[in-house]
C-alpha positions as CSV (number, residue, x, y, z in Angstrom):
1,X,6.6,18.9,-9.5
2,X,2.8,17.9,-10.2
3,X,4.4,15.1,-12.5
4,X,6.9,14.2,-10.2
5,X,4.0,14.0,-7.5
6,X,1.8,12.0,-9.9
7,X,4.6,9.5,-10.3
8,X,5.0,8.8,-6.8
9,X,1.3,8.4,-6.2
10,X,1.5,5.9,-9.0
11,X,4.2,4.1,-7.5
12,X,2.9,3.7,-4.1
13,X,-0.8,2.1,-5.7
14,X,1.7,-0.4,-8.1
15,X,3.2,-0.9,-4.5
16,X,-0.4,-1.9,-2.9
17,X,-1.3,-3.5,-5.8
18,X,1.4,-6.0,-5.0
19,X,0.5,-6.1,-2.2
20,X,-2.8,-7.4,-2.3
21,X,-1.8,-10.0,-4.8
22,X,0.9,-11.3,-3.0
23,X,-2.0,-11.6,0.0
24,X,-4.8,-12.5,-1.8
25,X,-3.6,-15.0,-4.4
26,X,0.0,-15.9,-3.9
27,X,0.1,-15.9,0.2
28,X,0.2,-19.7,0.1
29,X,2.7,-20.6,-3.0
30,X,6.2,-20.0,-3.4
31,X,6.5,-16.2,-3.6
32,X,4.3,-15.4,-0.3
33,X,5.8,-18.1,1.9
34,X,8.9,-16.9,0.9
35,X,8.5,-13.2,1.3
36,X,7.0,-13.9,5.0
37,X,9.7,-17.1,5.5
38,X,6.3,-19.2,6.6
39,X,6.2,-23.1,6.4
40,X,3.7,-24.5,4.5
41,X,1.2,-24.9,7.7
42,X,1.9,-21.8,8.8
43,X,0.7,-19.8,5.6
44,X,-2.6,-21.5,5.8
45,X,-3.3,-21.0,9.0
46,X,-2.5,-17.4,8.6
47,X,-3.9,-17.2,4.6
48,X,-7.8,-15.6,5.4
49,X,-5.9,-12.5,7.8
50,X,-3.8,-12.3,4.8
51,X,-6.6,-12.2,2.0
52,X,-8.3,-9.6,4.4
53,X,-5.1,-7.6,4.5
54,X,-4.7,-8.0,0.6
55,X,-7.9,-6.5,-0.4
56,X,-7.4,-3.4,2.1
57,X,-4.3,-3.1,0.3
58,X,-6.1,-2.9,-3.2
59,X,-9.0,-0.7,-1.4
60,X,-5.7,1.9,-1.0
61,X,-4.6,1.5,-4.4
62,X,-8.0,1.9,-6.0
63,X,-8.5,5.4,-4.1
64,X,-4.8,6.6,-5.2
65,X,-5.9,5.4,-8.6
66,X,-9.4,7.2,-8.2
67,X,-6.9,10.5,-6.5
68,X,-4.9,10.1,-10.6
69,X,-7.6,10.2,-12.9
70,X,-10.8,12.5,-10.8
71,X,-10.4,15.9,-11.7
72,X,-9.0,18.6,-8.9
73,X,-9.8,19.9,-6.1
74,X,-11.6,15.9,-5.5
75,X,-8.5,14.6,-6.7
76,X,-6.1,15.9,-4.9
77,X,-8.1,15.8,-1.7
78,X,-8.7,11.5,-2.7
79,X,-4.6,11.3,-3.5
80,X,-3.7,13.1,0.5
81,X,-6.5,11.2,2.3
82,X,-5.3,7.5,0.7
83,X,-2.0,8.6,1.2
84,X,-2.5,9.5,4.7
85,X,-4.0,6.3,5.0
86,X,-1.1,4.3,3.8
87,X,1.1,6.7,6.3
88,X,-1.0,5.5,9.1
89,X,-1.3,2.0,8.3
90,X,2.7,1.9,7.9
91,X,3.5,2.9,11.1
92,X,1.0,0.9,12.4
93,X,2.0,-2.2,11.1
94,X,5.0,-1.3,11.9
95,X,4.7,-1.3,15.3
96,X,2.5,-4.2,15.7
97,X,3.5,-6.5,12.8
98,X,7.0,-6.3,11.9
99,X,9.6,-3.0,11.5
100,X,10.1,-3.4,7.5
101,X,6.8,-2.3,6.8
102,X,8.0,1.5,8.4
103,X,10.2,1.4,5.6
104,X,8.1,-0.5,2.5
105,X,4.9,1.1,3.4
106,X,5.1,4.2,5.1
107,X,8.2,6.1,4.0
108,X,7.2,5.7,0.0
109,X,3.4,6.8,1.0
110,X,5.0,9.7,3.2
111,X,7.8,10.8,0.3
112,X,4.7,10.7,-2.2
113,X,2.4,12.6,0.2
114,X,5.2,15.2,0.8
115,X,5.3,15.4,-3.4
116,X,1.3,16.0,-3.6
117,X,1.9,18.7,-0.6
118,X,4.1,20.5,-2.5
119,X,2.9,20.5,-6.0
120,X,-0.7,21.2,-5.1
């Protein structure tokens, strides 16, 4: 289960990795127009909330990384707080930003946090 677990936690901070690349570097060409369905005025006016959201997205991924490779008990208490984290920021957005982050953001980060439960 601990490699299962570990997998998961991977995934998810690949995930936010994306994330923050698509916000950070790509929120204004082709691929983050199109993922958001923004016009070309639109993505700039939005781009520096985006870049903001990107790099708390790799702050995420960097702690589930950090939760990977730091020995235990520190890394499994870093892999349930980040994941927590990415729980909580789910829903939020979810709420306030738009439904399909419940299921992109939240449910992997709450499957993988379930995983870490388990196997710890």
């Amino acid at each position: 289960m601990e490699i299962l677990a570990n997998v998961l936690v991977g995934l998810v901070a690949a995930l936010h990795l994306y994330i923050l690349v698509m916000e950070v570097f790509l929120w204004q060409k082709k691929p983050g127009k199109a993922l958001h369905g923004f016009d070309r005025e639109m993505a700039a006016a939005t781009a520096p909330m985006a870049a903001n959201q990107g790099l708390y997205n790799g702050f995420l991924a960097a702690g589930l990384v950090w939760g990977l490779v730091a020995s235990d008990p520190t890394g499994f208490r870093a892999q349930v707080f980040f994941l927590v984290c990415v729980v909580v920021a789910g829903v939020f957005g979810a709420f306030t930003a738009n439904r399909r982050i419940l299921f992109a953001q939240a449910l992997p980060g709450a499957i993988a946090l379930a995983a870490v439960l388990i196997a710890g």
